[in-house]
BAMARMAR-551485 format. One line per 8 residues: number of its first residue (from 0); their letters; for each residue x, z, y negated of C-alpha. Coordinates in Angstrom, 1 decimal, m for minus. Layout:
// BAMARMAR-551485
NUM = a = X,Z,Y ~ ...
END
This chain:
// BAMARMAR-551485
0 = xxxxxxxx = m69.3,m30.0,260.0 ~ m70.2,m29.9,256.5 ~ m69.1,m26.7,254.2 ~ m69.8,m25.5,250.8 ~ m67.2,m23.2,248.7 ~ m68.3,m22.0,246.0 ~ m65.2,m21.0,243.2 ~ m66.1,m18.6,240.9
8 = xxxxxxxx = m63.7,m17.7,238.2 ~ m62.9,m13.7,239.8 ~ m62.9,m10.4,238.1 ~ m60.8,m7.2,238.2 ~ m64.4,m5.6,238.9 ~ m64.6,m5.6,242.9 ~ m68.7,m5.8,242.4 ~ m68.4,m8.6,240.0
16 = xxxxxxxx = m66.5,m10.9,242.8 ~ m69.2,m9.1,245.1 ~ m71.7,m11.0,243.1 ~ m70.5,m14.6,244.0 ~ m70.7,m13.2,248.2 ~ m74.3,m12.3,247.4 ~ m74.7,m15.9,246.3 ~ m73.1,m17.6,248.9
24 = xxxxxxxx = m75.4,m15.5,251.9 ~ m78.3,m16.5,249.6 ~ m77.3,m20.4,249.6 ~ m76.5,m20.7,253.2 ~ m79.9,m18.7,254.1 ~ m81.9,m21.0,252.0 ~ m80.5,m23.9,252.6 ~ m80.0,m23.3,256.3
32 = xxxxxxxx = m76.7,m24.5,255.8 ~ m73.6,m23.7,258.4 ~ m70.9,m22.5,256.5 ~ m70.6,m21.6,252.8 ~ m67.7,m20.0,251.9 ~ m66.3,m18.3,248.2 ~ m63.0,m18.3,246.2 ~ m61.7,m17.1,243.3
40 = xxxxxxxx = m59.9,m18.7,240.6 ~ m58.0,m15.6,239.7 ~ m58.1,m11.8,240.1 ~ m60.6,m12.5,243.3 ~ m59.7,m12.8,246.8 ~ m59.8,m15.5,248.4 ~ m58.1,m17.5,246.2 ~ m59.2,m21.4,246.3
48 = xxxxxxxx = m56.1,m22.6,248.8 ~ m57.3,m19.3,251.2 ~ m60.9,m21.2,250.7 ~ m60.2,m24.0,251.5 ~ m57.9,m22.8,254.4 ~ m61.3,m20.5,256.0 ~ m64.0,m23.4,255.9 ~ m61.1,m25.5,258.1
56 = xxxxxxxx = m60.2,m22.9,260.4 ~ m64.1,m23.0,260.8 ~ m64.2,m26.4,262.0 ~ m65.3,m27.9,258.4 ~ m64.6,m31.5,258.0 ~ m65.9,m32.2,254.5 ~ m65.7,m29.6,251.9 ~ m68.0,m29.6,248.7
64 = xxxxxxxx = m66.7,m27.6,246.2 ~ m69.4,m26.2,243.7 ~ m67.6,m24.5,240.7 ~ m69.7,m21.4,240.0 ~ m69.6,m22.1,235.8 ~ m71.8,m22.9,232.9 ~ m69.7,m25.4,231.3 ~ m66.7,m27.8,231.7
72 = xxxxxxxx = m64.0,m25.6,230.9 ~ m60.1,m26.1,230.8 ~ m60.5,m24.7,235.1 ~ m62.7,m27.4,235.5 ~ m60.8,m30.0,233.4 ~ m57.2,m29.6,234.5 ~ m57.3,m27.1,237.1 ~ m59.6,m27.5,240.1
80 = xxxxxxxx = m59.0,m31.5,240.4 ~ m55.1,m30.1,240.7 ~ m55.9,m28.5,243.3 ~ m58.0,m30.8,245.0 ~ m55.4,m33.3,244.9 ~ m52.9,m30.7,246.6 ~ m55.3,m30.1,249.6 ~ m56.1,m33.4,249.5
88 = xxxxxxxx = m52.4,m34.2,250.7 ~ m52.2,m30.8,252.6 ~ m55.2,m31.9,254.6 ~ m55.4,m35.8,254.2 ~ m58.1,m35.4,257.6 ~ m60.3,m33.5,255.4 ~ m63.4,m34.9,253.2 ~ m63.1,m33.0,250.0
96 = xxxxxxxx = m65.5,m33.7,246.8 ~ m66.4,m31.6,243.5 ~ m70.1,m31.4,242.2 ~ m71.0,m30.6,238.3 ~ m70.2,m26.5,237.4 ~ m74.1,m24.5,236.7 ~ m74.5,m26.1,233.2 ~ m77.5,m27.4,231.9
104 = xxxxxxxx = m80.7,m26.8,234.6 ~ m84.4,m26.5,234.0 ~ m84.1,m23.9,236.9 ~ m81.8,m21.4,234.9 ~ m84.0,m22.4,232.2 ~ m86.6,m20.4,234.5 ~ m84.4,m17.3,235.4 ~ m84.3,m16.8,231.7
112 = xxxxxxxx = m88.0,m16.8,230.8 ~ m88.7,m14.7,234.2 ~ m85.6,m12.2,233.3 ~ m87.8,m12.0,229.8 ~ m91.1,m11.2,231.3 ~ m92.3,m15.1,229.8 ~ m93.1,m15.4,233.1 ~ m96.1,m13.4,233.8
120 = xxxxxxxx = m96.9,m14.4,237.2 ~ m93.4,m14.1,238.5 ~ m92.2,m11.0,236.5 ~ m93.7,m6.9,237.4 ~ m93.4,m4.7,234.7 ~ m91.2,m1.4,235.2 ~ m92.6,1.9,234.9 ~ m90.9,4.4,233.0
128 = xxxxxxxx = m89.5,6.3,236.4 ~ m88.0,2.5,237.4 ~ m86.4,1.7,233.9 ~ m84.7,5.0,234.3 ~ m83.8,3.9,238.1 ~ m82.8,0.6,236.8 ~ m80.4,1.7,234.1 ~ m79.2,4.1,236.1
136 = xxxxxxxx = m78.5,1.2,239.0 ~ m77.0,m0.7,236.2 ~ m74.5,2.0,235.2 ~ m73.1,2.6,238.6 ~ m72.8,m1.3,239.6 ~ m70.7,m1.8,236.4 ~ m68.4,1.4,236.4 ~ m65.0,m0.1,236.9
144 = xxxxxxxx = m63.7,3.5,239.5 ~ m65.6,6.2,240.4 ~ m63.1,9.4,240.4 ~ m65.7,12.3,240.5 ~ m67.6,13.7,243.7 ~ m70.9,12.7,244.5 ~ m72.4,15.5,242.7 ~ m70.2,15.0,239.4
152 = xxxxxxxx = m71.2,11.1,239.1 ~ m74.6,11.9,239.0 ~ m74.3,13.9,235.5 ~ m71.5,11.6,234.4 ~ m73.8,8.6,234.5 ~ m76.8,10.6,232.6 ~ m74.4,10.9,230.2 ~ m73.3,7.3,230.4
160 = xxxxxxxx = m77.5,6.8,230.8 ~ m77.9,9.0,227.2 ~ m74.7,7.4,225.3 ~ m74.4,3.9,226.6 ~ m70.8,4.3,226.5 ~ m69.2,3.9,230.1 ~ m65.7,5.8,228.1 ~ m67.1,8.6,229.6
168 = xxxxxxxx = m66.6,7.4,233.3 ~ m62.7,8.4,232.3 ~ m62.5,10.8,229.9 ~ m64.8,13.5,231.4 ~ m63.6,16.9,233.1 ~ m65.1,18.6,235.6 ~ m63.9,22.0,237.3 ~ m64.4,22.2,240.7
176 = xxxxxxxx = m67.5,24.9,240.8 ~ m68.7,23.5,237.5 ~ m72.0,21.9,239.3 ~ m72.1,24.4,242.0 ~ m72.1,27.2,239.0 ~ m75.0,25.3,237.0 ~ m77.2,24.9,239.8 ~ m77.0,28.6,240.1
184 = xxxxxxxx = m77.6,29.7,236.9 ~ m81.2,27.7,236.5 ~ m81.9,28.5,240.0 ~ m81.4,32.2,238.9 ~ m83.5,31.9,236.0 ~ m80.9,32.5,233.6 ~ m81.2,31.0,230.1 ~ m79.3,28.0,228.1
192 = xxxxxxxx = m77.4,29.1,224.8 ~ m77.2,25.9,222.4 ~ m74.6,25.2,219.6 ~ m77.2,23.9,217.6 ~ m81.0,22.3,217.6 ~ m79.8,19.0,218.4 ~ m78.9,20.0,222.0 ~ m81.5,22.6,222.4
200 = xxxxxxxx = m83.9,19.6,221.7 ~ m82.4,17.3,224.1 ~ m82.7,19.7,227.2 ~ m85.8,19.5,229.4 ~ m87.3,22.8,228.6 ~ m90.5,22.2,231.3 ~ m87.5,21.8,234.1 ~ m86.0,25.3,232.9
208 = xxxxxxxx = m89.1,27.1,232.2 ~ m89.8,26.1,236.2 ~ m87.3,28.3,237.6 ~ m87.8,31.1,234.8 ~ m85.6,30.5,231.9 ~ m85.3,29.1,228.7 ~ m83.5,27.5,226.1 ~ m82.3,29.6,223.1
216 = xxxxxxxx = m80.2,28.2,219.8 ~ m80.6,30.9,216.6 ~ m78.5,28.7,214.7 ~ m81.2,28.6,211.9 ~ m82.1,31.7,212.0 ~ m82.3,34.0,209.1 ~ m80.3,36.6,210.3 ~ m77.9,34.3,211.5
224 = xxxxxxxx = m77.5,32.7,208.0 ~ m77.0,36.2,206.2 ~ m74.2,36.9,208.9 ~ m72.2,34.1,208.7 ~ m72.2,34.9,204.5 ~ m71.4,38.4,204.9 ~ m68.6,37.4,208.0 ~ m67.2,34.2,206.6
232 = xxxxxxxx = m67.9,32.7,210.1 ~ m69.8,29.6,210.6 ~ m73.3,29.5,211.7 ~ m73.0,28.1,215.0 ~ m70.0,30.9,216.2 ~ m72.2,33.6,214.9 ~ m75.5,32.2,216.8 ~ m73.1,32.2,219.7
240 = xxxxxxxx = m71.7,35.3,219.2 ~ m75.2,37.2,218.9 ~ m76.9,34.9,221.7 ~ m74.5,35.8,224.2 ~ m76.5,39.1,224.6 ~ m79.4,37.1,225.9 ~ m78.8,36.8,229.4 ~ m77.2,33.4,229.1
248 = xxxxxxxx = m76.3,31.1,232.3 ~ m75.1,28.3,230.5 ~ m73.2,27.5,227.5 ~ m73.9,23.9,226.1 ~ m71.6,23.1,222.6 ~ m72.2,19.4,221.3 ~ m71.3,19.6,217.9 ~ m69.5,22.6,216.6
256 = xxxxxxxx = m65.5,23.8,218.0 ~ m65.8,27.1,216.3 ~ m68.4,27.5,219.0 ~ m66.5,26.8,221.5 ~ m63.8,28.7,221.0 ~ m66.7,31.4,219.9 ~ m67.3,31.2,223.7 ~ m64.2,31.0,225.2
264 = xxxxxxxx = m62.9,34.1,223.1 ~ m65.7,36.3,224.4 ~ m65.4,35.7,227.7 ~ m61.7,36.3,227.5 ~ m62.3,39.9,225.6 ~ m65.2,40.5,228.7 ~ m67.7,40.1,226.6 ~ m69.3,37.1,227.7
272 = xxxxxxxx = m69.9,36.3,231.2 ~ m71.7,32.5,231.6 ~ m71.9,30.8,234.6 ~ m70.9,28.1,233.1 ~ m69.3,26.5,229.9 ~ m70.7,23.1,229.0 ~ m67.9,22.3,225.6 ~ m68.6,18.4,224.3
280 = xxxxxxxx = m67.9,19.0,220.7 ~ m67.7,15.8,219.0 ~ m65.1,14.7,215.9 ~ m61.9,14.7,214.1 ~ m61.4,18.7,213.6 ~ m60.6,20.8,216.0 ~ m63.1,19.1,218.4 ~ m60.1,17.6,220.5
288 = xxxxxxxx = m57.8,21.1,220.4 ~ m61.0,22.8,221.5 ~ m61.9,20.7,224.3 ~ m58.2,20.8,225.4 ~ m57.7,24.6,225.7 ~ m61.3,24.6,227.8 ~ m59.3,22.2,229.9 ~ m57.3,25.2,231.3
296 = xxxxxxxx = m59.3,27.4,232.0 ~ m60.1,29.3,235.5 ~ m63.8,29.7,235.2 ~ m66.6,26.9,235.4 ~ m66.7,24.7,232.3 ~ m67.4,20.8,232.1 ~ m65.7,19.2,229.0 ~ m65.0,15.4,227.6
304 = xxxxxxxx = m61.2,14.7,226.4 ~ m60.6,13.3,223.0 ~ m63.2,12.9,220.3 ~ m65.9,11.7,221.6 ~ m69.1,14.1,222.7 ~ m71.6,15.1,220.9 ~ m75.1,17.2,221.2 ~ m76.6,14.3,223.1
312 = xxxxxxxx = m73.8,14.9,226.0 ~ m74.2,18.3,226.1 ~ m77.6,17.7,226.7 ~ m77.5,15.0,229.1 ~ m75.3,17.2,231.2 ~ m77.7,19.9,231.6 ~ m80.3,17.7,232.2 ~ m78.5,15.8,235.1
320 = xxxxxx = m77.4,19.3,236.8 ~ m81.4,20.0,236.6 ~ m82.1,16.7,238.1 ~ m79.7,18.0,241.0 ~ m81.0,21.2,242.2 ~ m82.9,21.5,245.0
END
C-alpha cells in the first residue's frame, strides 16, 4: 500500500497544526487515496519519525513524503533528506521518496485571485451580518487560550472585533457577576453613564432604547464646564458625579481615570449604586493605578490591566453584553 505524509513545519497554536489535519482528510477524500497521514517538523505532534512510524503500522509500503512549504528552505535542504536517510536504514523494506514543497503553482496562483474576489464566478460576496460572522470566526480560530467562560469570550472578542488587538484575550478582567449584572441592568431598562462622547457614540443606542433606556454623557455640558471651574475637578468626574443621579445601570469609562475613581468613590460613600462598572481607561497617568484598584473590588466591574483601553473598549463591551441578552 501506497501512503502520503504530508510534513508541515508545526506551530505552538493547536488550530494552526489543526489546519495541516484538515488538509490531509481533504487530500485523501479527493484523491480517494488510502492513507495520508501528517507530521510536524517541530512544536506539532506527530513529529516526522512518529509519521513515518503510523503510515507503517498501517501496512504502508511506499511512503511519499510531500513537504507542506512554499519554498526550499534550510528543512528542506538539510533536514528532511536526513531524516529520510535514517528511516531509510530504520526501515530498509520500505519505499520512501520526497516530492517538490508547495512552491510555484498556477493552482495557488488561483486561490489567490478567488481569496481577492478576481474570481467572480467562484467567489460570493459577504454581507455585512457575514463579515462581522467572519471576523468574529477569525478572532476565535487564532486566539492562542481561551481563559474566560462562554459568556465572557463573547465580549472579549467584540473588543478584540473593535481594536484588532488579540492583547486583550490576556489582559482583560472580568468579575464573576459582571455579565450576569449587565444583562440585568438593560433588561431593567436602566440607563448607560459615559466618561465621555467617544463611548457614548460607540454604544448601540437603538439596542438600549429597546428595553427602555438610554445612553447619557453630560461631559460637554454647560453646567458641567462651569462646575468643574468653580470645583477644580475635571470634566469627566463632575459629569459622573452629577449623572450618577440619573438612574444609571451601567458605568462605561474609556478615557478618563478621574472618572473612574469618580465612580468607585461614590459607590464606596453609598452614593452610587451601578449594576455594573465598565473601567477601560486608556494611558500613561493614572489609567493603570485606576484600573488596578477596580481590580479589587467586591461588586460587578469589568476592567483591562495595563495601559491599554480606551472609549472604543468600553464601548465594545457594552455592545457585546447587548448582543447577549435574551
Amino acid at each position: 500500500m501506497e501512503a502520503i505524509l504530508l510534513l508541515g513545519h508545526g506551530s505552538r497554536l493547536t488550530k494552526a497544526n489543526n489546519t495541516l489535519k484538515h488538509i490531509a482528510d481533504m487530500v485523501q477524500n479527493m484523491g480517494d487515496l488510502s492513507l495520508v497521514e501528517i507530521a510536524f517538523m517541530q512544536f506539532g505532534k506527530p513529529d516526522f519519525f512518529q509519521g513515518i512510524s503510523t503510515c507503517i503500522s498501517k501496512g504502508a509500503k511506499k511512503i511519499i513524503i510531500h513537504p507542506y512549504f512554499l519554498y526550499k528552505g534550510r528543512h528542506f535542504k538539510e533536514d528532511i533528506g536526513e531524516m529520510i536517510e535514517d528511516v531509510s536504514k530504520q526501515y530498509p523494506e520500505i519505499e520512501f521518496s520526497l516530492t517538490e514543497p508547495l512552491g510555484i503553482h498556477e493552482n495557488i496562483a488561483k486561490v489567490i485571485l478567488e481569496r481577492t474576489g478576481k474570481d467572480a464566478e467562484r467567489v460570493t460576496p459577504l454581507k455585512p451580518d457575514g463579515i462581522e460572522e467572519k471576523s468574529l470566526e477569525i478572532i476565535e480560530s487564532e486566539l492562542e487560550e481561551i481563559r474566560f467562560s462562554g459568556l465572557e469570550m463573547s465580549v472579549v472578542k467584540r473588543v478584540i472585533h473593535a481594536t484588532g488587538d488579540f492583547d486583550f484575550s490576556k489582559n482583560m478582567r472580568f468579575h464573576p457577576e459582571a455579565i450576569k449584572a449587565g444583562i440585568r441592568a438593560i433588561k431593567e431598562g436602566k440607563n448607560i453613564l459615559a466618561d465621555v462622547h467617544m463611548v457614548e457614540a460607540g454604544i448601540n443606542k437603538r439596542a438600549i432604547e429597546r428595553y427602555g433606556g438610554r445612553v447619557i454623557c453630560n461631559v460637554s455640558a454647560p453646567e458641567i464646564h462651569e462646575e468643574s471651574r468653580d470645583t477644580g475637578k475635571t470634566r469627566s468626574e463632575t459629569a459622573i458625579e452629577i449623572g450618577a443621579a440619573k438612574d444609571i445601570g451601567i458605568v462605561a469609562v474609556g478615557n478618563a481615570p478621574t472618572a473612574l475613581y469618580k465612580v468607585m468613590k461614590l459607590i464606596k460613600d453609598g452614593i452610587f449604586s451601578p449594576e455594573l462598572v465598565i473601567g477601560v481607561p486608556v494611558g500613561f497617568v493614572k489609567a493603570v493605578e485606576s484600573k488596578e484598584v477596580l481590580l479589587h473590588m467586591n461588586y460587578p466591574f469589568i476592567t483591562s490591566l495595563g495601559r491599554k483601553g480606551g472609549s472604543p473598549v468600553a464601548a465594545a463591551i457594552v455592545n457585546g453584553i447587548l448582543k447577549l441578552v435574551p
